[in-house]
C-alpha positions in Angstrom: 68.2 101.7 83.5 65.1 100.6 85.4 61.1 101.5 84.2 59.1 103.5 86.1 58.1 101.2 89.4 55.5 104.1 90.9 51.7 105.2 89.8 51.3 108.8 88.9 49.4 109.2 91.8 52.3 107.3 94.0 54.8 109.8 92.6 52.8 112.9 93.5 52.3 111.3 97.5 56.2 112.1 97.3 55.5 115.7 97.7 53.5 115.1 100.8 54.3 117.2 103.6 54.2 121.3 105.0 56.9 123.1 102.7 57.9 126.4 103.9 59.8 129.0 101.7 59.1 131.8 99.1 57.7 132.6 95.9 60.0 135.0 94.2 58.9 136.7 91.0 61.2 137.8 88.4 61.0 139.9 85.2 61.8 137.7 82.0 65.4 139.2 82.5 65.3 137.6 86.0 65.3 141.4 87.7 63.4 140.8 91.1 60.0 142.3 91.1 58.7 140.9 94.7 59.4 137.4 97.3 56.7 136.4 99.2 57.0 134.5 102.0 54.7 131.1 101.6 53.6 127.6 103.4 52.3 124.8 101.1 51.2 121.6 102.9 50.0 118.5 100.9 48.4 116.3 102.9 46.8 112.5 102.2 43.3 112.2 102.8 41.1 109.3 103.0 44.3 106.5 102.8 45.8 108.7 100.2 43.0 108.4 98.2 42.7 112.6 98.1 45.1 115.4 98.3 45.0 118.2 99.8 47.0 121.3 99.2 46.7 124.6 101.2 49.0 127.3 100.4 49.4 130.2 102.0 50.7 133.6 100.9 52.5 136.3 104.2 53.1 139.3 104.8 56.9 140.2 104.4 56.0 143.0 107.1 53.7 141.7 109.7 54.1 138.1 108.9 50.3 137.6 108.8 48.5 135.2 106.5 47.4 137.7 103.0 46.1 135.3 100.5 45.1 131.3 101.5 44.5 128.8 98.6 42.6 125.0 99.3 42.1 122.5 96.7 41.4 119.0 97.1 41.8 116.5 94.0 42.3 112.9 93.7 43.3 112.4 90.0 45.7 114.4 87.8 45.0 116.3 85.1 46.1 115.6 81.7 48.5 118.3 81.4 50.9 117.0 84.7 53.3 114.0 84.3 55.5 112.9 87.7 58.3 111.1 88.0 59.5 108.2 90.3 60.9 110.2 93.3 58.1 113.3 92.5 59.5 115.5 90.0 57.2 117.4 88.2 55.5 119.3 85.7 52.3 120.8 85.0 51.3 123.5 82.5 49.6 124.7 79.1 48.7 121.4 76.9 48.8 123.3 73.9 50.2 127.0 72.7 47.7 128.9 71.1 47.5 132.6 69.4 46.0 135.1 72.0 45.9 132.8 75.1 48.2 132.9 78.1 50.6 129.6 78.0 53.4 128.2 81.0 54.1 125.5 82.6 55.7 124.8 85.7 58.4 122.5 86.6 58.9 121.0 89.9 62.4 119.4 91.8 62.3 117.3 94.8 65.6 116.7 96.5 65.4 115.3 100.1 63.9 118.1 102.5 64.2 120.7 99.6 62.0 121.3 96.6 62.7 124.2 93.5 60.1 125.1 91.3 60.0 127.1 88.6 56.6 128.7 86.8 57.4 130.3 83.6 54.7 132.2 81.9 53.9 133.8 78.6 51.6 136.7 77.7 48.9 136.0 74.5 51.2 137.2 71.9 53.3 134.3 72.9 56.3 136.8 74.8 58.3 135.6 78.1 56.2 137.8 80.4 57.2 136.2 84.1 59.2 133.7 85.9 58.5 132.9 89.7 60.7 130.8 91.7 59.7 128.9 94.6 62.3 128.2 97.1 61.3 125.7 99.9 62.0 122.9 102.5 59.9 121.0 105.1 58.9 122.7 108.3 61.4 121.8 111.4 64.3 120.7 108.6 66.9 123.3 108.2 68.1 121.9 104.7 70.5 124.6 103.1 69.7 126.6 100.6 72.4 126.9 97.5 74.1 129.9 96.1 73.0 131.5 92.8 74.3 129.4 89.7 77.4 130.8 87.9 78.4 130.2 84.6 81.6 128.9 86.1 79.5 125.9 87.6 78.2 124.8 84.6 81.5 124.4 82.7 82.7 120.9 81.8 81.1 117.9 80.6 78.3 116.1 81.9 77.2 112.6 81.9 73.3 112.3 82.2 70.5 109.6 82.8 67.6 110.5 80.9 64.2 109.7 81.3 61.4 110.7 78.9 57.8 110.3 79.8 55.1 110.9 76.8 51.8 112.9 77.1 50.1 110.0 75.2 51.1 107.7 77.9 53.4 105.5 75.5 55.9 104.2 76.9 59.3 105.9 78.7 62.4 106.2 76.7 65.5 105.9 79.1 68.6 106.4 77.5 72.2 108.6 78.1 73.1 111.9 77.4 77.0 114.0 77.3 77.0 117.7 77.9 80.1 119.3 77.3 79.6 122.9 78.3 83.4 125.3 77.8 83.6 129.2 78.1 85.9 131.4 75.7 85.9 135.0 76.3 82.0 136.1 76.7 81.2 133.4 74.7 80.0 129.6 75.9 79.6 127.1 73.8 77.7 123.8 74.3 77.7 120.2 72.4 75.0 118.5 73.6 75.1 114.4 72.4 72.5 111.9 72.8 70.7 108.6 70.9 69.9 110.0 67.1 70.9 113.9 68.3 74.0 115.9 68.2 73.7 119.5 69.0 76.2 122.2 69.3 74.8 126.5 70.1 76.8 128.9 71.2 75.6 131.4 74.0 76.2 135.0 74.6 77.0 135.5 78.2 75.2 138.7 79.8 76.2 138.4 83.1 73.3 136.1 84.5 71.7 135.6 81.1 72.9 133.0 78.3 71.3 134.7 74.7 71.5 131.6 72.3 70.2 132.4 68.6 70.9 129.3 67.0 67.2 128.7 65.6 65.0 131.2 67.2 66.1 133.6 70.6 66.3 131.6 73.5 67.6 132.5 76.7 68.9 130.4 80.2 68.5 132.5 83.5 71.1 131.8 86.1 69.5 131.9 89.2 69.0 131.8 92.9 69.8 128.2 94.8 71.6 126.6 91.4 68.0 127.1 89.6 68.4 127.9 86.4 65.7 128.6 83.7 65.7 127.7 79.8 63.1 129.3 77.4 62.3 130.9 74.1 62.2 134.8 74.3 58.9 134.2 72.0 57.0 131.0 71.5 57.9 130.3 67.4 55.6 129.5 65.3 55.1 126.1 63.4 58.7 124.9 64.7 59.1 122.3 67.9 60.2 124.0 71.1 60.8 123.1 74.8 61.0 125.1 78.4 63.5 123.8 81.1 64.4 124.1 83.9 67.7 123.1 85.9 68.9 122.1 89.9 72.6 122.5 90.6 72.0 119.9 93.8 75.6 119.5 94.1 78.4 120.8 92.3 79.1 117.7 90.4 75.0 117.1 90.5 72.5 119.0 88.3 69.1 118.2 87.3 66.8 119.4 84.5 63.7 119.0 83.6 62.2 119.7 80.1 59.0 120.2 78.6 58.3 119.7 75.2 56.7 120.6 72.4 55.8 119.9 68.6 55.7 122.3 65.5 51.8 122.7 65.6 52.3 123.7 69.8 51.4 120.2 71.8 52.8 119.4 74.4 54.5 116.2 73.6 56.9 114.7 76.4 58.5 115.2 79.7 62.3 114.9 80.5 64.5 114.3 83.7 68.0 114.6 83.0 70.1 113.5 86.1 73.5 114.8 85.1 77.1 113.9 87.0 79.6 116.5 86.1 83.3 114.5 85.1 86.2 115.8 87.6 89.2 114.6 87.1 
C-alpha cells in the first residue's frame, strides 16, 4: 500500500468547490427532528494559500438565505486530520466530565460528499446526529437509498489506513469483515494485524444495539450513511465514533475516530472495504 503522497493542507484543497444539499438532524435514535436545505462553497484564496468557506443555511418555505457563516483559515487545527483524496475528521481532542464532546466525519466520493456530526451532551450521553447530504452545484450525482441491514451482510475485505494525532507515522495494513444475520440477531467477526473481534448486534429495525463491552449502537441511515457510537462516553476504557458510506453495493467506507482510556483522541482510520460476491 502506498504512504500518504499529499500535505494536510493539499488534502483539504480536495474539498474545494460550491456543495449544495442538506443538513438533516436526527435524534440519537436517528428519528428526524428537521432538514435544512444548505450551500457550502470552499474556495482557494491567495494561490491556495487561504480557504474560504461560506455556508449558508435556507428556508425550506421561501427558499431565502436564514443563517450565513464565513470563515477564512489557512492552517488546520490540531484536532482535524485529512486523508489523501479529502476524507475527514474534525472534533473534540479530548472527552471531559461536564463539557460538550463530537466530532465530525467527512466522505468525499467524486461529485458527492457525506458527513456526519455526532454530538454528546456534558454528562457524556448521545444527544444529536446531523447528516449532511451534498454534491457540487450543476452535477446531478445520485443520491443512495437508506442502508439496510441486508446490505451489510457478507464479508468484506478492507484497506486500512491509520493516521495518528501525534503525527507519527501512518499504519497501512488489511482488514476482513464478515458481517451474517440470524433471526434478529447479526453477528460480526471483525479480523485485522494483532486483533480479532467478534459482537453480536440486536437488530431494531434501523438500529444495531451491541453490548459487548459498554452500549453501543450503529444507525442505518439515509444515502448508505451509517453511524457507529457509544450510547454514553465510558469512563477510563478506550472508545471510537464511526462513521460508514455504502458508495456502491460492493463498496463501503468508514471512517473511525479514536480514542484512549484517559479520553484522547488518539488516531484516525479510513477503511476502504470491497464486499466478496461470488
Amino acid at each position: 500500500m502506498t504512504q500518504p503522497t499529499r500535505s494536510q493542507w493539499d488534502s483539504l484543497l480536495c474539498n474545494l468547490g460550491d456543495w449544495r444539499g442538506s443538513f438533516t438532524r436526527l435524534s440519537p435514535q436517528g428519528v428526524l427532528k428537521e432538514d435544512i436545505p444548505t450551500q457550502v462553497t470552499l474556495e482557494g484564496l491567495n494561490q491556495n494559500q487561504t480557504v474560504r468557506q461560506v455556508v449558508r443555511h435556507f428556508s425550506a418555505k421561501t427558499g431565502e438565505v436564514g443563517k450565513e457563516k464565513v470563515l477564512e483559515y489557512s492552517s488546520l487545527s490540531r484536532s482535524t486530520l485529512l486523508f489523501d483524496e479529502g476524507a475527514f475528521s474534525q472534533g473534540s481532542i479530548q472527552f471531559a466530565p461536564f463539557s460538550q464532546f463530537g466530532a465530525e466525519l467527512g466522505f468525499i466520493q467524486g461529485d458527492r460528499r457525506l458527513r456526519l456530526v455526532q454530538l454528546f451532551d456534558t454528562h457524556g450521553n448521545l444527544s444529536s446526529l446531523t447528516l449532511i447530504r451534498e454534491h457540487r452545484a450543476g452535477t446531478d450525482a445520485a443520491e443512495r437509498p437508506a442502508l439496510t441491514v441486508e446490505q451489510l451482510v457478507g464479508e468484506w475485505a478492507g484497506e486500512a489506513i491509520t493516521l495518528y494525532a501525534d503525527w507519527r507515522s501512518p499504519d497501512h495494513y488489511t482488514t476482513r469483515l464478515v458481517v451474517q444475520k440470524q433471526g434478529d440477531r447479526l453477528h460480526q467477526k471483525l479480523t485485522a494485524p494483532n486483533l480479532e473481534l467478534a459482537s453480536t448486534a440486536q437488530i431494531q429495525q434501523n438500529l444495531l444495539l451491541f453490548q459487548e463491552t459498554h452500549p453501543t449502537q450503529v444507525l442505518l441511515l439515509p444515502d448508505g450513511a451509517s453511524s457507529n457510537t457509544p450510547l454514553t462516553v465510558p469512563r477510563g476504557r478506550p472508545f471510537f465514533l464511526e462513521a460508514g458510506w455504502l458508495v456502491q453495493p460492493d463498496l463501503r467506507q468508514r471512517l473511525i475516530r479514536s480514542y484512549d482510556a484517559q479520553g484522547g483522541w488518539v488516531s484516525l482510520t479510513l477503511v476502504t472495504e470491497h464486499k466478496n460476491v461470488s
